[in-house]
C-alpha positions in Angstrom: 0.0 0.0 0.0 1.1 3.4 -0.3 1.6 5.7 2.7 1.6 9.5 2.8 3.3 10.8 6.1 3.8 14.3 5.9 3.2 14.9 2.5 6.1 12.3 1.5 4.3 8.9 -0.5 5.8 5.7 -0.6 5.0 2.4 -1.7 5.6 -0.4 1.5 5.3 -3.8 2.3 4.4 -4.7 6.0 6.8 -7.3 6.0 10.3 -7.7 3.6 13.5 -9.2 3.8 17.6 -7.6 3.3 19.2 -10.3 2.2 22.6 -8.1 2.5 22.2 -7.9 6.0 19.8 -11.6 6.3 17.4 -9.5 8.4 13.7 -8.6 8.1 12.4 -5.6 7.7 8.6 -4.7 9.5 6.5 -1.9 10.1 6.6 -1.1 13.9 3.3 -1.7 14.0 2.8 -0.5 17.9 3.8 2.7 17.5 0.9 3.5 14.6 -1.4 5.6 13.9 1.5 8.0 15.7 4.5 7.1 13.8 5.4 5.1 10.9 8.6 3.5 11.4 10.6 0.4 9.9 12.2 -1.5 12.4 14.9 -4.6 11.4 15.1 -7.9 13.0 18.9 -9.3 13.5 18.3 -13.0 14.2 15.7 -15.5 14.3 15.2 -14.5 18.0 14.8 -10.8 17.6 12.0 -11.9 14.5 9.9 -14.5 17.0 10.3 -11.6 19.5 9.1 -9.2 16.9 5.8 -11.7 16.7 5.1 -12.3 19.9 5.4 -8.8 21.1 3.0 -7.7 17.9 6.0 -5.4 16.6 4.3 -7.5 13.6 0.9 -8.8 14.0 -1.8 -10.5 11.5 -2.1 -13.5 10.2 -0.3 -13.4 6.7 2.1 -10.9 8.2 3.2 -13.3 10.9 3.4 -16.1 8.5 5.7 -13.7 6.3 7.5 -13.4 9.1 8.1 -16.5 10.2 8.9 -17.8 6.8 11.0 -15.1 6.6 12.6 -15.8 10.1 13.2 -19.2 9.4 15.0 -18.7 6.0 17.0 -16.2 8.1 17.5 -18.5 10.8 19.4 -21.1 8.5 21.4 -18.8 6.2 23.1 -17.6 9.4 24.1 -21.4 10.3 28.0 -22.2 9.7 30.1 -25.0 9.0 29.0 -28.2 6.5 27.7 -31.0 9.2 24.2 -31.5 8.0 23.4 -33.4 11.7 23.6 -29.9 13.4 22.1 -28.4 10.4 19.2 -29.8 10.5 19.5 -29.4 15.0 19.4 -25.9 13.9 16.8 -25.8 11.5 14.3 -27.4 13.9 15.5 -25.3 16.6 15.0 -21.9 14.6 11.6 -23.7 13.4 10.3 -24.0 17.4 11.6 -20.8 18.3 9.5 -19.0 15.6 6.2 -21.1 16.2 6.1 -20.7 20.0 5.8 -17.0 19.3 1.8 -16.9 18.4 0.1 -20.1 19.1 -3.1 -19.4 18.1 -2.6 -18.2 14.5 -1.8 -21.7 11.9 -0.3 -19.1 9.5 3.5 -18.8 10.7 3.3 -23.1 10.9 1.9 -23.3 7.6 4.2 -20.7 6.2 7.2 -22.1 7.3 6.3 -25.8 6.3 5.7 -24.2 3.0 9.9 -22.6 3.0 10.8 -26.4 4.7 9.3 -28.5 1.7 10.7 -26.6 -0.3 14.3 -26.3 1.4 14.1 -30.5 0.8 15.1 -30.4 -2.2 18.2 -29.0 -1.5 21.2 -31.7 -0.8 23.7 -29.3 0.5 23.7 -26.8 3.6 24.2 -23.9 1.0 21.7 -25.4 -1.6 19.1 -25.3 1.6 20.0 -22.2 2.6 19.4 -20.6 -1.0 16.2 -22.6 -1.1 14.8 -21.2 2.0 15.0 -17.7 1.4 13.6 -18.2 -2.1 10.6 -20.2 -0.8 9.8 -17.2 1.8 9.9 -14.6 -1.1 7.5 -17.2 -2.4 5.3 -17.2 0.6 5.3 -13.5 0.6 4.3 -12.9 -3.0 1.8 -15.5 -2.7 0.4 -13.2 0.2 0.0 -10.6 -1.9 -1.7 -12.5 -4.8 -4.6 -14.2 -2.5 -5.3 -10.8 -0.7 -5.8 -9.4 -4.3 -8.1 -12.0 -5.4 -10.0 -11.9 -3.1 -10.9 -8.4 -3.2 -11.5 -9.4 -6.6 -14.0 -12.3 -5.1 -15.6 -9.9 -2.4 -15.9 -6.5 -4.1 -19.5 -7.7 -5.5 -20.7 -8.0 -1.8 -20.1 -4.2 -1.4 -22.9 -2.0 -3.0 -23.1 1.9 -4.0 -24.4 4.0 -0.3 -24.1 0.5 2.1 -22.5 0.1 5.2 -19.5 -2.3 6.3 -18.6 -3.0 9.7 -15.4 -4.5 10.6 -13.5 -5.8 13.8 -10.1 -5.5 14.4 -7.3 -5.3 11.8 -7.3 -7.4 8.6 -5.6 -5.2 6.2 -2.5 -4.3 4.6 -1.1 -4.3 8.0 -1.8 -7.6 9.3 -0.9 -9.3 5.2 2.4 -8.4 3.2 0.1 -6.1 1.4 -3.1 -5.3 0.4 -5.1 -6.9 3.5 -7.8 -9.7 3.9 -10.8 -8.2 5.0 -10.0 -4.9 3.9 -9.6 -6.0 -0.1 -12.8 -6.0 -1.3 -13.2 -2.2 0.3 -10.1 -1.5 -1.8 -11.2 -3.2 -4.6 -14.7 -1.7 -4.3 -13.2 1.5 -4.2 -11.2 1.0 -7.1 -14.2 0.5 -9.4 -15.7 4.0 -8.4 -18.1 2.9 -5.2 -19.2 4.9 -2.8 -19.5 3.3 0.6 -19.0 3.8 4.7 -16.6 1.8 7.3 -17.0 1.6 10.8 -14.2 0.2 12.1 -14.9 -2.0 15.9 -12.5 -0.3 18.0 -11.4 -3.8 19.4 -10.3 -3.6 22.7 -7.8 -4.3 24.4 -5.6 -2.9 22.4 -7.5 -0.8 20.1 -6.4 -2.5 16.3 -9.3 -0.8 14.7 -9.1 2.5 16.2 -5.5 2.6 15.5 -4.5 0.3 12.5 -7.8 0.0 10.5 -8.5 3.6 10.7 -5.6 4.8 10.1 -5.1 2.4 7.0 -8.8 3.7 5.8 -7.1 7.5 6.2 -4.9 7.1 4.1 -7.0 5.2 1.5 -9.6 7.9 1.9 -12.1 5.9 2.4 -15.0 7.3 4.4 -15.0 5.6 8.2 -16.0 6.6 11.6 -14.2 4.5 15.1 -17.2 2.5 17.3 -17.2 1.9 20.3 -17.3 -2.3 20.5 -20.8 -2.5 22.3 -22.2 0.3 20.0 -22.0 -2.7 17.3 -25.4 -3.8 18.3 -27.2 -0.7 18.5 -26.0 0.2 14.8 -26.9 -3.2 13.7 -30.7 -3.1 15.6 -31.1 0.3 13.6 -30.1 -0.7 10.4 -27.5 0.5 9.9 -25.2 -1.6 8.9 -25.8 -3.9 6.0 -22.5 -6.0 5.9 -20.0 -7.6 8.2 -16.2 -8.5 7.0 -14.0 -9.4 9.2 -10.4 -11.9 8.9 -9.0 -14.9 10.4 -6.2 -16.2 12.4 -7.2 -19.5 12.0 -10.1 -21.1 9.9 -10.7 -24.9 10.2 -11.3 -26.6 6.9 -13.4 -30.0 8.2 -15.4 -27.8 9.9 -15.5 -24.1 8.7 -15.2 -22.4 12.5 -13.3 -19.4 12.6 -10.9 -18.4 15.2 -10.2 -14.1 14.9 -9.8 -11.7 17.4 -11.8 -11.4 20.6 -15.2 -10.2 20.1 -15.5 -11.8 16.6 -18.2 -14.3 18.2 -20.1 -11.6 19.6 -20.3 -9.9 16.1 -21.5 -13.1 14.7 -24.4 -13.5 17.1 -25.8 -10.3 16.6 -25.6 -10.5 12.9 -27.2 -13.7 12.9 -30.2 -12.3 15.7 -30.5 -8.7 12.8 -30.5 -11.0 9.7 -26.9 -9.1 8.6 -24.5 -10.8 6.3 -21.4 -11.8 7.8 -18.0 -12.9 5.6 -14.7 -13.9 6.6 -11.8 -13.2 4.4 -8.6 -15.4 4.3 -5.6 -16.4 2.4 -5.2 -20.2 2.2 -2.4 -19.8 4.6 -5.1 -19.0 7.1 -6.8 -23.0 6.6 -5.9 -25.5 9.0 -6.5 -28.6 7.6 -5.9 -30.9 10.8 -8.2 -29.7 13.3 -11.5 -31.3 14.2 -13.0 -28.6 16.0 -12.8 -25.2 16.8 -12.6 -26.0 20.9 -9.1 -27.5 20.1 -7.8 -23.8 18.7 -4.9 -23.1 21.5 -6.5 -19.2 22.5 -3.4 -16.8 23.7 -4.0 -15.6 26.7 -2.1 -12.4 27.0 -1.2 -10.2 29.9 -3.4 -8.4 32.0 -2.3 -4.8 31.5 -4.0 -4.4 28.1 -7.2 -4.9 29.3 -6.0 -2.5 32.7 -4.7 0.3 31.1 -3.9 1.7 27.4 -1.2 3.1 25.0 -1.2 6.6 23.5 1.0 9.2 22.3 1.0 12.9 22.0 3.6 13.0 19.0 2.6 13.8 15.5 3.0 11.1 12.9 5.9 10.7 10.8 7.9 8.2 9.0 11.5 7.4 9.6 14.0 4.6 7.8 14.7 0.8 8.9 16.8 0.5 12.1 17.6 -2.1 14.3 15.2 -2.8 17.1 17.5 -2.6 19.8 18.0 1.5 18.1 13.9 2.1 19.0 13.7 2.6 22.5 13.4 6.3 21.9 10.2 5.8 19.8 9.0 3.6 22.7 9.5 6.7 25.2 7.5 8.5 23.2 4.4 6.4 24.2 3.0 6.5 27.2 0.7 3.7 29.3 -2.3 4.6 31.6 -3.6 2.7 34.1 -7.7 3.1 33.2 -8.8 0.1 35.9 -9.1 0.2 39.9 -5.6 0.0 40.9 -6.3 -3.1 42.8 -8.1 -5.5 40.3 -6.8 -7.9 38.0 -7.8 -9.1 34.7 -8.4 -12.0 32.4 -7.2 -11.4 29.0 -8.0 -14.3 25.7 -7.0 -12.4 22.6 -9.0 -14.7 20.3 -12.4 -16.7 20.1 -14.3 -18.9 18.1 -17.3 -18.6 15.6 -19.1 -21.5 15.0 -19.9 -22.3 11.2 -23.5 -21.5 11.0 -23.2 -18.4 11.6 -21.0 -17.4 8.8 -22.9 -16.7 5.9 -19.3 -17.2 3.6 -15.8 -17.1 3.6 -13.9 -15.6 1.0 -11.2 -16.9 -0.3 -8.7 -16.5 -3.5 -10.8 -19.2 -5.1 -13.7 -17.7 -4.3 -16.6 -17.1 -1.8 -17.7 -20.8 -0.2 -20.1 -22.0 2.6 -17.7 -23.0 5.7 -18.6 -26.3 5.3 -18.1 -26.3 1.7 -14.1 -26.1 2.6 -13.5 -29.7 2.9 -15.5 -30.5 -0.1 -13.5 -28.1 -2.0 -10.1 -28.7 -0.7 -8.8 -29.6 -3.9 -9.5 -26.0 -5.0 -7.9 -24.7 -1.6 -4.5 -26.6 -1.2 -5.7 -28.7 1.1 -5.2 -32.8 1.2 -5.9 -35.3 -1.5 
C-alpha cells in the first residue's frame, strides 16, 4: 500500500527481507497511527520476539514473518555438518512457532519454506532454497489478498454500510489486507460506501491500525465503540460484516479471529446481517477437528487495565535495528484506566461457529464454511 506521512508517498510492504544484512524488515506496527517506522530484525530471535510482542501482527504478516525468520534462521548457520544443520533448522523452526500459538499461518508458512528447502542436498543449496521459498510465501500473500478483493468487491454495494473488527488489512498481510480487499477493490471501481471500524479492545487495532489504513485510503469511516456494534446493527444500519481470520478450520468451517468476533457473529445472525470472513489459504488448518481444540493466547493483563497513546505527530523514519527504537517507545506512554487493585483475564482470540457465517472468502472464491472440505482440492488442502 502506499503511505503518505507528511506529505512524502511511498510504496511499502508490511513485512520484507535484506538479504545483504539476512534481516527482516517490518513496520513497527505499535507505534501507529502516531508514527510510521521500519524497524529490522537481526536474528531469528529478535524476528519470533518481533511476533510475539506484535512489533508484527496479522495472520499473513506473521506467516511472512516466520517464513522469513526461518530462511534467516538457517542462512546464518556455519560450517557443512548437516546433523547440526538440521538441530538448527528445527531449533529456529520451534523458536519461531512458539511465538503466536493461536494463529496456523507462521506453521503453515514455514512448512511451506521447509518443503521446499528439501530439495536442497547441500547446507548452501538449503540455505538458498529457503529464502527463495519465503519470497515465495510473501508474494503468494500478496496475490490471494488481491483475489480476493477481486471475489468480495461484489458484496459491497453503491451507499451500504460495512462494519469491521479488528485489523485485517494491509497491515496484518504483506500487502493489500484480507478483509480490507474487497473495500479497496470496491473503491477501485468507483463505489461509494462507509466503514465503521470495531474499536477492538484491548488494544485498540481498529481504532489505530484500520482507521488509520482507511485514512490514508480515503475511504470514508468513523471509530465505534465495541458494544455500540449492536445498536447500529438493531437500527439498520449496517448492511455487511467482513471481518479476517487467524485461523479457519477446513473439516469444519469455525473461525478463530480476534476477541469479540463471536459476539459480532451473534448479533448479525439475531439482525439477519451478512457476515463474511476473508482469508488467504495460509489462514486454513487442515488438521483440526473442532474449533474448541484452537490453542486461544492468553495475554497479559495490562491491556485490558490500562492503554497506550501518544501525543507525538505522525511521521515516518527509515529501517533501524530494534534494539535502536527505544526512543520511539518513550515517546508512548501507558495509563492505568482500571481500579488499581483489580486484575484481569485477557484471551486475545475466540471462536465462531460455522452457522453463523454466511461465507468465507477466499482466493478461489466465496464458499459456505462447510463447503471447505469439499472443496479442498481447490484450496491446497489434502488429496
Amino acid at each position: 500500500m502506499n503511505v503518505t506521512v507528511r506529505g512524502k508517498t511511498r510504496h511499502f510492504r508490511t513485512v520484507s527481507f535484506d538479504a545483504q544484512r539476512n534481516a527482516v524488515l517490518l513496520i513497527e506496527q505499535r507505534l501507529l497511527p502516531h508514527k510510521f517506522a521500519m524497524v529490522a530484525t537481526r536474528d531469528f530471535r529478535e524476528t519470533a520476539g518481533a511476533i510475539r510482542d506484535m512489533v508484527v501482527r496479522g495472520a499473513g504478516a506473521i506467516g511472512a514473518t516466520a517464513a522469513y525468520g526461518l530462511a534467516q534462521g538457517v542462512r546464518a548457520f556455519r560450517g557443512r555438518d548437516l546433523k547440526k544443520f538440521s538441530t538448527h533448522h528445527e531449533k529456529v523452526y520451534r523458536t519461531l512457532k512458539a511465538a503466536r500459538p493461536t494463529a496456523v499461518d507462521p506453521v503453515n508458512a514455514m512448512d511451506q519454506v521447509r518443503d521446499v528447502m528439501r530439495q536442497g542436498e547441500t547446507i548452501e543449496e538449503q540455505q538458498a532454497l529457503a529464502l527463495a521459498a519465503a519470497e515465495e510465501f510473501a508474494n503468494q500473500d500478496v496475490q490471494h489478498c488481491q483475489q480476493i478483493g477481486q471475489h468480495g468487491a461484489k458484496l459491497i454495494r453503491n451507499s451500504s454500510t460495512v462494519l469491521t473488527h479488528c485489523n485485517a488489512g494491509w497491515l496484518a498481510f504483506v500487502d493489500v489486507g484480507s478483509a480490507t480487499a474487497p473495500m479497496y477493490a470496491a473503491q477501485a471501481e468507483g463505489k461509494q460506501f462507509h466503514v465503521y471500524c470495531d474499536e477492538t479492545r484491548p488494544r485498540s487495532q481498529g481504532a489505530t491500525l484500520t482507521a488509520w489504513e482507511l485514512a490514508q485510503q480515503k475511504i470514508s469511516h468513523q471509530i465505534i465503540a465495541d458494544n455500540a456494534a449492536g445498536h447500529l446493527m438493531q437500527r439498520g444500519k449496517i448492511d455487511l460484516i467482513i471481518v479476517g481470520s487467524d485461523r479457519t478450520l477446513g473439516r469444519t468451517g469455525e473461525v478463530a479471529n480476534k476477541i469479540g468476533t463471536y459476539t459480532k457473529a451473534v448479533l448479525a445472525a439475531r439482525h439477519g446481517i451478512p457476515f463474511y470472513v476473508a482469508i488467504p489459504l495460509s489462514t486454513i488448518d487442515w488438521n483440526l477437528k473442532s474449533g474448541f481444540d484452537i490453542p486461544i493466547e492468553e495475554r497479559h493483563e495490562s491491556e485490558v487495565l490500562g492503554a497506550w497513546g501518544s501525543h507525538h505527530a505522525s511521521r515516518i523514519t527509515q529501517p533501524s535495528r530494534r534494539s535502536q527504537t527505544k526512543a520511539d517507545h518513550a515517546s508512548r506512554a501507558y495509563v492505568r484506566v482500571a481500579n488499581p487493585g483489580s486484575g484481569a483475564l485477557n484471551p486475545g482470540f475466540d471462536v465462531t461457529p460455522a452457522e453463523l457465517i454466511t461465507g468465507i472468502i477466499t482466493p478461489s472464491g466465496i464458499y459456505k464454511p462447510r463447503e471447505l472440505w469439499s472443496q479442498r482440492s481447490k484450496l491446497g488442502g489434502p488429496g
